[in-house]
N, CA, C, O and CB atoms as a CASP TS submission, in Angstrom:
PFRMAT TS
TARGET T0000
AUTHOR 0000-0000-0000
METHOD Language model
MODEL 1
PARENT N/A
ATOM      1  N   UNK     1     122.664  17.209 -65.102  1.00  0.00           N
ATOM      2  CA  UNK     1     121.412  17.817 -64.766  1.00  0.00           C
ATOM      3  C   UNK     1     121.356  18.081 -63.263  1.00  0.00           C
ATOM      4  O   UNK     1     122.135  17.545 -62.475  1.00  0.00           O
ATOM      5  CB  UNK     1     120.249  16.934 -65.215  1.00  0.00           C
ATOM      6  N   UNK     2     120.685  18.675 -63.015  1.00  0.00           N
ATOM      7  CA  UNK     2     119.952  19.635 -61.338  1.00  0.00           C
ATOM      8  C   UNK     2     119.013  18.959 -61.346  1.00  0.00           C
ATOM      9  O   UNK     2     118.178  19.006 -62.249  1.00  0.00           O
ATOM     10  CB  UNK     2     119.387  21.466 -61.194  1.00  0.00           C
ATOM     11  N   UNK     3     118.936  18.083 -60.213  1.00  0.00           N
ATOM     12  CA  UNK     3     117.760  17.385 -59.570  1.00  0.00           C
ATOM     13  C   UNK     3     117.501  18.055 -58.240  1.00  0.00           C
ATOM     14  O   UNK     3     118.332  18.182 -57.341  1.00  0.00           O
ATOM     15  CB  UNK     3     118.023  15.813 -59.359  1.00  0.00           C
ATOM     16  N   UNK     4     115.643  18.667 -58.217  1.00  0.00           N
ATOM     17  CA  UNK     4     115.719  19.480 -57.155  1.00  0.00           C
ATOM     18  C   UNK     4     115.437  19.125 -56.400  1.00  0.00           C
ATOM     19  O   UNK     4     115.412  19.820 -55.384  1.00  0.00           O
ATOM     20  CB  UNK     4     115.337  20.340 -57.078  1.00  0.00           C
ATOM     21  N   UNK     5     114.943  17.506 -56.382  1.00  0.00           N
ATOM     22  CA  UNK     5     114.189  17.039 -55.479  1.00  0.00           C
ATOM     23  C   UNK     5     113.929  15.754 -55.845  1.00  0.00           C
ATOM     24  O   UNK     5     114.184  15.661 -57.046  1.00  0.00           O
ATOM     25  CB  UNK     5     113.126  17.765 -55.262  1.00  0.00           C
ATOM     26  N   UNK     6     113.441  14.434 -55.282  1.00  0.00           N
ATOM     27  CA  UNK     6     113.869  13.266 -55.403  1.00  0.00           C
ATOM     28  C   UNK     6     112.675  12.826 -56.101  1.00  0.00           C
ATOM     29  O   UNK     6     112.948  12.128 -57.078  1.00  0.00           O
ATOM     30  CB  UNK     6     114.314  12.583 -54.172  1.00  0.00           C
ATOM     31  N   UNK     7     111.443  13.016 -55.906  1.00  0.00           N
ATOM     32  CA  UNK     7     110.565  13.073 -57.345  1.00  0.00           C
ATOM     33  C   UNK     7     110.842  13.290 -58.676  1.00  0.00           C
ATOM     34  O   UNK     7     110.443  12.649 -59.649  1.00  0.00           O
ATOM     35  CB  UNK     7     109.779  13.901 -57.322  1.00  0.00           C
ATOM     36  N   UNK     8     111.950  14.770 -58.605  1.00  0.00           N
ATOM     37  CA  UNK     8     112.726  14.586 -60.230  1.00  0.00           C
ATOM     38  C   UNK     8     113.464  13.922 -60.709  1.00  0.00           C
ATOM     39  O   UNK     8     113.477  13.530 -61.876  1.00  0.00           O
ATOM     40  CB  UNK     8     113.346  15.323 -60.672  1.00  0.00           C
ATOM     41  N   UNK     9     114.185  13.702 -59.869  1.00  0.00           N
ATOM     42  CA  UNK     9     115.387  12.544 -60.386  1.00  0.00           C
ATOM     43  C   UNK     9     114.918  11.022 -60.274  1.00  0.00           C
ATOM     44  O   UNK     9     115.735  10.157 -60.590  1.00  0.00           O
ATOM     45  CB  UNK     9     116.858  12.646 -59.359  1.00  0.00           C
ATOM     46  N   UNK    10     113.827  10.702 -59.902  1.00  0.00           N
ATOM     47  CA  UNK    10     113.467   9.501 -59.902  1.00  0.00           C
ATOM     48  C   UNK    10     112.505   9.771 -61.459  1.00  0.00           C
ATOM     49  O   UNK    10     112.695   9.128 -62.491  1.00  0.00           O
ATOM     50  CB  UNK    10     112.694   8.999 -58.330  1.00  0.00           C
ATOM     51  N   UNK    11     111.883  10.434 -61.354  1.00  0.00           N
ATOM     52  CA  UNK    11     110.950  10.718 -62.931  1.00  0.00           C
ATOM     53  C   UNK    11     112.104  11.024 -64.347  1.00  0.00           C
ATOM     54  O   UNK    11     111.759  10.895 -65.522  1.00  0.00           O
ATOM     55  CB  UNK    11     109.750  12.543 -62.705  1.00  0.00           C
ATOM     56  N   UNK    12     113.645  11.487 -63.843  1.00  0.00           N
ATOM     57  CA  UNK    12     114.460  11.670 -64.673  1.00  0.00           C
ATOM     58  C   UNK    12     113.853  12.445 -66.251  1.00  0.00           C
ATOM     59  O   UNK    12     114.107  12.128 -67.413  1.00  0.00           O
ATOM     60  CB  UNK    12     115.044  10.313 -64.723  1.00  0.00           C
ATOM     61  N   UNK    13     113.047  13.464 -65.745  1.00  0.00           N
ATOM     62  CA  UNK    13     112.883  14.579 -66.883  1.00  0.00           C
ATOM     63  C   UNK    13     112.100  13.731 -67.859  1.00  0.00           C
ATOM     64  O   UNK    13     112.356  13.938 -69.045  1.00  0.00           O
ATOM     65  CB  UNK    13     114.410  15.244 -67.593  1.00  0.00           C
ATOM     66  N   UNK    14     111.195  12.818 -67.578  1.00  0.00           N
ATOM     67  CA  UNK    14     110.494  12.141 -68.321  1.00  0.00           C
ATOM     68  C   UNK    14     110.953  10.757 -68.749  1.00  0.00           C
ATOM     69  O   UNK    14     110.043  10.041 -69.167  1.00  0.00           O
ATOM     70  CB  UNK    14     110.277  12.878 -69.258  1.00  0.00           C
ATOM     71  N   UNK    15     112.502  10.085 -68.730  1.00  0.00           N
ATOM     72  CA  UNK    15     112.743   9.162 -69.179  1.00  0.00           C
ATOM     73  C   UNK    15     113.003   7.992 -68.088  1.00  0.00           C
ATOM     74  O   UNK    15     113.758   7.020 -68.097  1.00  0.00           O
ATOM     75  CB  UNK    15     113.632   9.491 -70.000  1.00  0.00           C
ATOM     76  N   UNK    16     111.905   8.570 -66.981  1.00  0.00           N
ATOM     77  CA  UNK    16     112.834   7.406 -65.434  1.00  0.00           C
ATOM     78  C   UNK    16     112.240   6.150 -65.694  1.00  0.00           C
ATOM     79  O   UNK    16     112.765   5.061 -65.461  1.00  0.00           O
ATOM     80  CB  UNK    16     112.375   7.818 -63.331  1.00  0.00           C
ATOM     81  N   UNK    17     110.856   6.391 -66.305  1.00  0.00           N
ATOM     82  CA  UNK    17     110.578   4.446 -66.455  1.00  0.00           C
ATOM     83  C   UNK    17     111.649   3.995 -67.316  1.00  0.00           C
ATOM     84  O   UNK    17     112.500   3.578 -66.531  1.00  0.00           O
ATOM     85  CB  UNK    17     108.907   3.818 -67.362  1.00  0.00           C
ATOM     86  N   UNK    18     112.116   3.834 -68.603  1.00  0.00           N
ATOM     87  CA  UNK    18     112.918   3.877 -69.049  1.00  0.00           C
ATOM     88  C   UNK    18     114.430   3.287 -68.568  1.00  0.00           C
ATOM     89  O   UNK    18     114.807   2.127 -68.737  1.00  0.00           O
ATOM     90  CB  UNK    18     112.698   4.838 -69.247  1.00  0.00           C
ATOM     91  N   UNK    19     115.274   4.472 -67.867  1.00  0.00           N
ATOM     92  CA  UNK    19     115.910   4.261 -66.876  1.00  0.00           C
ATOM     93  C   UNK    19     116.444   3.255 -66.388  1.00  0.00           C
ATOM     94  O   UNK    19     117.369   2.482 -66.638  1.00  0.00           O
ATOM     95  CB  UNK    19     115.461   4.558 -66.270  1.00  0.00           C
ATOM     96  N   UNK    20     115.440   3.470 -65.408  1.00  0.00           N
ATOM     97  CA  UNK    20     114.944   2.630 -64.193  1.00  0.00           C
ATOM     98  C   UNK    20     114.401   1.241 -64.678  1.00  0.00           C
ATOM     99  O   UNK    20     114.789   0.328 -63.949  1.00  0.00           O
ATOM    100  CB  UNK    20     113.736   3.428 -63.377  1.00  0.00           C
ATOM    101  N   UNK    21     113.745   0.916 -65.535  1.00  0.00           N
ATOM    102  CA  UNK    21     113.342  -0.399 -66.072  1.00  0.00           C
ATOM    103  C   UNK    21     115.140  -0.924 -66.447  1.00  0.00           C
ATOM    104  O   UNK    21     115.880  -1.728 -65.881  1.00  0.00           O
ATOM    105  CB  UNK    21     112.017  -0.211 -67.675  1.00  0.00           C
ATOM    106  N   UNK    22     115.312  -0.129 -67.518  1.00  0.00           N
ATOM    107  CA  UNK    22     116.877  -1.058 -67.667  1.00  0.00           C
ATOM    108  C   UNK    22     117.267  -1.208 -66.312  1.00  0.00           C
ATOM    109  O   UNK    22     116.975  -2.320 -65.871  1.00  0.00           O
ATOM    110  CB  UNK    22     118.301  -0.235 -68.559  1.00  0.00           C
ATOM    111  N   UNK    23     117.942  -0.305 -65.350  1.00  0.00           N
ATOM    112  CA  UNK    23     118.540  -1.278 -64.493  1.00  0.00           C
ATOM    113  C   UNK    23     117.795  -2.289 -64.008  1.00  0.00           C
ATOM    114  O   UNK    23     118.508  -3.272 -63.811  1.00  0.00           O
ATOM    115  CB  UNK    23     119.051  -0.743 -63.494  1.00  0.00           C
ATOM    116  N   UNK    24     116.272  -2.530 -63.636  1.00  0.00           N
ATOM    117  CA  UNK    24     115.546  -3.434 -63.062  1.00  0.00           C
ATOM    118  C   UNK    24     116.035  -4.596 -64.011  1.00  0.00           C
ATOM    119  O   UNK    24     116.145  -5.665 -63.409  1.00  0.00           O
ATOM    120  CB  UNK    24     113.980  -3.081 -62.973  1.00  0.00           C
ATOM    121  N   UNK    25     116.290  -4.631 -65.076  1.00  0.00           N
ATOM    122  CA  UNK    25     116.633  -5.749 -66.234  1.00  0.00           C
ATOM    123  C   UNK    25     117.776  -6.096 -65.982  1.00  0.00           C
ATOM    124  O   UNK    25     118.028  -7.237 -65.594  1.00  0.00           O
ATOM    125  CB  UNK    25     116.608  -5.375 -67.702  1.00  0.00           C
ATOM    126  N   UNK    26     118.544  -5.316 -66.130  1.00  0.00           N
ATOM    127  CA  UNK    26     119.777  -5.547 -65.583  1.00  0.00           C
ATOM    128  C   UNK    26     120.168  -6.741 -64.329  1.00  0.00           C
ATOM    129  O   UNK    26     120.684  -7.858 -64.347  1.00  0.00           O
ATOM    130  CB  UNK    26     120.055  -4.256 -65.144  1.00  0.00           C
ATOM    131  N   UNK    27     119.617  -5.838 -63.262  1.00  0.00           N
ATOM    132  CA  UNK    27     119.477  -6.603 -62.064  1.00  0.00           C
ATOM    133  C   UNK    27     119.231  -8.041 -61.846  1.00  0.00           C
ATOM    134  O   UNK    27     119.820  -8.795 -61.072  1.00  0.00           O
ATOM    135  CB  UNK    27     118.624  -6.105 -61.510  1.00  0.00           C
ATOM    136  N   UNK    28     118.300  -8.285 -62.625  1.00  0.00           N
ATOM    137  CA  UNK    28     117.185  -9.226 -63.140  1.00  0.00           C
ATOM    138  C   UNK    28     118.301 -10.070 -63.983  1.00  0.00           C
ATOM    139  O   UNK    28     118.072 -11.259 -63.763  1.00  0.00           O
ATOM    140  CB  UNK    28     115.739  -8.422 -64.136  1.00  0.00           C
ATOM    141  N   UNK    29     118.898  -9.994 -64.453  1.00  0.00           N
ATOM    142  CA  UNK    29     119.676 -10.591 -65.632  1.00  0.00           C
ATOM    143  C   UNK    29     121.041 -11.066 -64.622  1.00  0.00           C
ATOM    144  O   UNK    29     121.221 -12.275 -64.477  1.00  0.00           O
ATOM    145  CB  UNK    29     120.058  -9.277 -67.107  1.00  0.00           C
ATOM    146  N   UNK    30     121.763 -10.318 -64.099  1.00  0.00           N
ATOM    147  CA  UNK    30     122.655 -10.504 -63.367  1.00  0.00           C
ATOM    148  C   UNK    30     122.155 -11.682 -61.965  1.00  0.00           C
ATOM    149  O   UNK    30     122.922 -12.615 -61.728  1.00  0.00           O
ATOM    150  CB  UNK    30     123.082  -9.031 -63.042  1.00  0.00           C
ATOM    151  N   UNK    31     121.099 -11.556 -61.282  1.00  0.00           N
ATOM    152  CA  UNK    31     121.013 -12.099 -60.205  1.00  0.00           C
ATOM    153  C   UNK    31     120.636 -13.393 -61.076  1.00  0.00           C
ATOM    154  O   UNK    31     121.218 -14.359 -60.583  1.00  0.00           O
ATOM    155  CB  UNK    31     120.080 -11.428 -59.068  1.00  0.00           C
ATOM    156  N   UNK    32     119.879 -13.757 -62.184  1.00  0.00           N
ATOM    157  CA  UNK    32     119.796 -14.891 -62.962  1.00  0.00           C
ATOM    158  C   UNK    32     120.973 -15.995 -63.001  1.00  0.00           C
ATOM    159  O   UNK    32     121.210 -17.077 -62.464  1.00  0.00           O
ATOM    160  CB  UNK    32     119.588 -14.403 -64.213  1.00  0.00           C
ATOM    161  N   UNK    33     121.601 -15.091 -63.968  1.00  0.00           N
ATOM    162  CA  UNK    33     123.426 -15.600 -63.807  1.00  0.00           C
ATOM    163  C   UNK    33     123.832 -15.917 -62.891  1.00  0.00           C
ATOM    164  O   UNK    33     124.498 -16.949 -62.972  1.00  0.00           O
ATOM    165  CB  UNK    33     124.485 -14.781 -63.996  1.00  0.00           C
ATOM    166  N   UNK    34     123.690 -15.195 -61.318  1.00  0.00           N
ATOM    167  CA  UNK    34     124.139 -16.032 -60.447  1.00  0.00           C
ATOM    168  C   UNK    34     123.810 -17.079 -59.929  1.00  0.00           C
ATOM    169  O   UNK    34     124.564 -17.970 -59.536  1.00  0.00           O
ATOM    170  CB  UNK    34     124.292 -15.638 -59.798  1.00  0.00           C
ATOM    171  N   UNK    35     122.478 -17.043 -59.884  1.00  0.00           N
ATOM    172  CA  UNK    35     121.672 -18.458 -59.610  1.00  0.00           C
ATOM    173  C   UNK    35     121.754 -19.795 -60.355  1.00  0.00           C
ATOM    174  O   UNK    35     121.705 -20.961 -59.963  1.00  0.00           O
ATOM    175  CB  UNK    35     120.342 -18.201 -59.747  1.00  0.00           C
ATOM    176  N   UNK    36     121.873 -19.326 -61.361  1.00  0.00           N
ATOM    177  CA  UNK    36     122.539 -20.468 -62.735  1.00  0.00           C
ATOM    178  C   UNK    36     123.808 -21.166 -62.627  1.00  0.00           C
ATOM    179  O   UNK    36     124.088 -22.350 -62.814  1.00  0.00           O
ATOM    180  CB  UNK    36     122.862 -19.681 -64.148  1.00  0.00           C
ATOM    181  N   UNK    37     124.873 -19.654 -62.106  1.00  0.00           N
ATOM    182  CA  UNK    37     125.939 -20.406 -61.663  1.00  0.00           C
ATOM    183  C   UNK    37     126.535 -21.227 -60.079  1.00  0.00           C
ATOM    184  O   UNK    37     127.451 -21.948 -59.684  1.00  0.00           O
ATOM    185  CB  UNK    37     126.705 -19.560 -62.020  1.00  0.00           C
ATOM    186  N   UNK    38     125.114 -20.425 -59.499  1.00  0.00           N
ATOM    187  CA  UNK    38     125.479 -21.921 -58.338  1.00  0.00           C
ATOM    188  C   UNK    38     125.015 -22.622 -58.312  1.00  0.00           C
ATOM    189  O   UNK    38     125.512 -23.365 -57.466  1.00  0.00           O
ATOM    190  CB  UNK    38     125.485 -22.071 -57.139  1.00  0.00           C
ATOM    191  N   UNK    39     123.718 -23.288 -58.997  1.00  0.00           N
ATOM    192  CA  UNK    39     123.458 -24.369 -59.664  1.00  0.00           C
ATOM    193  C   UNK    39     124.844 -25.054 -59.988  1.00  0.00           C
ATOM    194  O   UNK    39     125.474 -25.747 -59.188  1.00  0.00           O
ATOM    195  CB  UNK    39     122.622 -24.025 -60.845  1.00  0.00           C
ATOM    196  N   UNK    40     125.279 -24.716 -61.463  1.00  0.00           N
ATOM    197  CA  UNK    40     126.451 -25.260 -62.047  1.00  0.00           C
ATOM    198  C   UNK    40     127.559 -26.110 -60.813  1.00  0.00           C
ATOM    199  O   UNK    40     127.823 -27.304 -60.667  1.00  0.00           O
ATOM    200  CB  UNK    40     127.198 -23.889 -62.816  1.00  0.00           C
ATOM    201  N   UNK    41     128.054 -24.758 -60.002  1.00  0.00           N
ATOM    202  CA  UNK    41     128.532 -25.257 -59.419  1.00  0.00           C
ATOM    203  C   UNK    41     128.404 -26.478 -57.926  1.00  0.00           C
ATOM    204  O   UNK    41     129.340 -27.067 -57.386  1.00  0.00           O
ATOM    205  CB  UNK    41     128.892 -24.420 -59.517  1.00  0.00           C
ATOM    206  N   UNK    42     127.346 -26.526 -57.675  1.00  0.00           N
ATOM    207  CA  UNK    42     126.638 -27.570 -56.849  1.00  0.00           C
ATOM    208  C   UNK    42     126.587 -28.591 -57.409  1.00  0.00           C
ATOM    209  O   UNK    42     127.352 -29.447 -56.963  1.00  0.00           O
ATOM    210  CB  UNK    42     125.430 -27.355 -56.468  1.00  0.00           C
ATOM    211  N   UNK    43     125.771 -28.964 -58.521  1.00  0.00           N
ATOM    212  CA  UNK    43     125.925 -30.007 -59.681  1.00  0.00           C
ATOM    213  C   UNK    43     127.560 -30.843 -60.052  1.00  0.00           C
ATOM    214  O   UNK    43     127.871 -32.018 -60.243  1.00  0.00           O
ATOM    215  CB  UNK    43     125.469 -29.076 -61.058  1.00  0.00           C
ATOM    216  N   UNK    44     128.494 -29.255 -60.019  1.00  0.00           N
ATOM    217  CA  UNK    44     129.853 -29.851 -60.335  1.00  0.00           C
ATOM    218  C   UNK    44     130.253 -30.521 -59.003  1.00  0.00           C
ATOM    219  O   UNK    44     131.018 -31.479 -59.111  1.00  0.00           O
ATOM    220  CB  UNK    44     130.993 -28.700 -60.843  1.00  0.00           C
ATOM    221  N   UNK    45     129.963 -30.262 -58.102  1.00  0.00           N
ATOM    222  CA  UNK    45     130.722 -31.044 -56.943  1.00  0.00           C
ATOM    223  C   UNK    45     130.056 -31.750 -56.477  1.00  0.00           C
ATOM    224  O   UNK    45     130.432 -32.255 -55.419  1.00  0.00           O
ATOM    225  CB  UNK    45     131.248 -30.450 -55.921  1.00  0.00           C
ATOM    226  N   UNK    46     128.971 -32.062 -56.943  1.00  0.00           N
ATOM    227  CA  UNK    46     128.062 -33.259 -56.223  1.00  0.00           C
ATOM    228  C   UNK    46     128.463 -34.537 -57.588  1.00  0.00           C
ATOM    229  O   UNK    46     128.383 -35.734 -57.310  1.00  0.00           O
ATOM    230  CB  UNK    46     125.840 -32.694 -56.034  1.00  0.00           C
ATOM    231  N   UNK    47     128.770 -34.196 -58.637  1.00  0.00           N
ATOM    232  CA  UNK    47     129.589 -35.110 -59.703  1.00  0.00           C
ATOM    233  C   UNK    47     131.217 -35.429 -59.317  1.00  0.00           C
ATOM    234  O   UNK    47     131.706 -36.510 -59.647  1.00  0.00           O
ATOM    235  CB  UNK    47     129.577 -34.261 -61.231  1.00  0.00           C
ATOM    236  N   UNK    48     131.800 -34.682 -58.790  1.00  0.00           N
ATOM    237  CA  UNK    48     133.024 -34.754 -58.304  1.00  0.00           C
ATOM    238  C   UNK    48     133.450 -35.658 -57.232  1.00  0.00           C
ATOM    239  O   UNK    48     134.504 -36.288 -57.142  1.00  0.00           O
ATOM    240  CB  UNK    48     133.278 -33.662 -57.982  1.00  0.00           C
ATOM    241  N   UNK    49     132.269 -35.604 -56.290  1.00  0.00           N
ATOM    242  CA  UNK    49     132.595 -36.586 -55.079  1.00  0.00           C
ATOM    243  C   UNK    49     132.022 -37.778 -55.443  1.00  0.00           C
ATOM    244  O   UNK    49     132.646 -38.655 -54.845  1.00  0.00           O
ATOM    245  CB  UNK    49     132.040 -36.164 -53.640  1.00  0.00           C
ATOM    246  N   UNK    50     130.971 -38.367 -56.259  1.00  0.00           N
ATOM    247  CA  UNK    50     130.618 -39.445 -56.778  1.00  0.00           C
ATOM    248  C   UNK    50     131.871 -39.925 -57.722  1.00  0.00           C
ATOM    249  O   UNK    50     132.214 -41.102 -57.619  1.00  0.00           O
ATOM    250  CB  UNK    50     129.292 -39.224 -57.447  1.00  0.00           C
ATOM    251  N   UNK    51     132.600 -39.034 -58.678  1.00  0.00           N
ATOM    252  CA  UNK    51     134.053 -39.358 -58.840  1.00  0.00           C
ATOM    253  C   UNK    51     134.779 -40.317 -57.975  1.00  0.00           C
ATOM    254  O   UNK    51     135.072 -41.509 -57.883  1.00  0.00           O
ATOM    255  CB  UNK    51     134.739 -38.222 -58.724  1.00  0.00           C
ATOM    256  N   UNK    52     134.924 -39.092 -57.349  1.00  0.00           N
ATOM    257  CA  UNK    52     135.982 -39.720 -56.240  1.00  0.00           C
ATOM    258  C   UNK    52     135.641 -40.995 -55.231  1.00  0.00           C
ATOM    259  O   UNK    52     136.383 -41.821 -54.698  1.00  0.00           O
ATOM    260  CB  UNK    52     136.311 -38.545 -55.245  1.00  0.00           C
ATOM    261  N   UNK    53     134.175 -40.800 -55.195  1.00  0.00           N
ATOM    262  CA  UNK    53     133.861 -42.314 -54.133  1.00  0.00           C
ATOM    263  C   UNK    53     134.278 -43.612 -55.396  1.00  0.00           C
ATOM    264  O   UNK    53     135.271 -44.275 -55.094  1.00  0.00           O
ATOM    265  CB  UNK    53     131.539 -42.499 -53.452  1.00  0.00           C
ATOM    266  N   UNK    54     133.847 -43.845 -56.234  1.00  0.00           N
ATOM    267  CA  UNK    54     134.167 -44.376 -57.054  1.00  0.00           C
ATOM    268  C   UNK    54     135.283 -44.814 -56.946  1.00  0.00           C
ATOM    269  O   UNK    54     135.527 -45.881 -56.383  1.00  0.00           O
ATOM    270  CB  UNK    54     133.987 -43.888 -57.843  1.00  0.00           C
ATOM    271  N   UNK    55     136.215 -44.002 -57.510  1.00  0.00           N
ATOM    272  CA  UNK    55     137.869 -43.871 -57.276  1.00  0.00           C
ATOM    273  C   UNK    55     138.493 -44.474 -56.082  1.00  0.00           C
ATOM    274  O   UNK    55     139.711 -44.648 -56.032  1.00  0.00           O
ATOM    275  CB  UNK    55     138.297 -42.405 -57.159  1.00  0.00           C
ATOM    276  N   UNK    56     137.694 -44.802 -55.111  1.00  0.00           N
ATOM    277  CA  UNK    56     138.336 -45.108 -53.705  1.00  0.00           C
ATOM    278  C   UNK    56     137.595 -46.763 -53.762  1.00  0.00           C
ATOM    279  O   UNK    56     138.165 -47.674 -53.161  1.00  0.00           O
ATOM    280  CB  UNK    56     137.735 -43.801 -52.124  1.00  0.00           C
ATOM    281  N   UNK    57     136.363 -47.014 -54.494  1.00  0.00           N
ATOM    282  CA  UNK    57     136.179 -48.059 -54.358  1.00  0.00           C
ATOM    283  C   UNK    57     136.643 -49.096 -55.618  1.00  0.00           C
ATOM    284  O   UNK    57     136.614 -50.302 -55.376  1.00  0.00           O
ATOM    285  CB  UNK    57     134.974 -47.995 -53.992  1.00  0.00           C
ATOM    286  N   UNK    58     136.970 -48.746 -56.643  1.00  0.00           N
ATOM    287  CA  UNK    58     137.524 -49.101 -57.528  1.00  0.00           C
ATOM    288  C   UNK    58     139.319 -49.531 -57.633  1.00  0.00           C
ATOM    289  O   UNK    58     139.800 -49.917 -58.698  1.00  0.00           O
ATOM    290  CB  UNK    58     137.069 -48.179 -58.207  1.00  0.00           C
TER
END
């Protein structure tokens, strides 16, 4: 498509909420996941060095 102007292509011929909502979901979904996984991984290494202190006093 010919977008003539940035009002159209943001309205995308009628389907920009649409669109534009999926990627907002998207976005939304992905930046989730990452936050989840540095959780995970903070959690894993704060278990890891309690491991290991252990390990050194044992």
């Amino acid at each position: 498509m010919n977008w003539g102007s940035l009002s159209n292509f943001i309205d995308m011929g009628g389907r920009g909420f649409y669109v534009w909502g999926s990627y907002l979901i998207t976005l939304v979904c992905i930046v989730f996941e990452l936050v989840l996984l540095s959780r995970q991984k903070s959690a894993l290494w704060q278990r890891l060095t309690q491991i290991m202190k252990l390990n050194k006093q044992g």
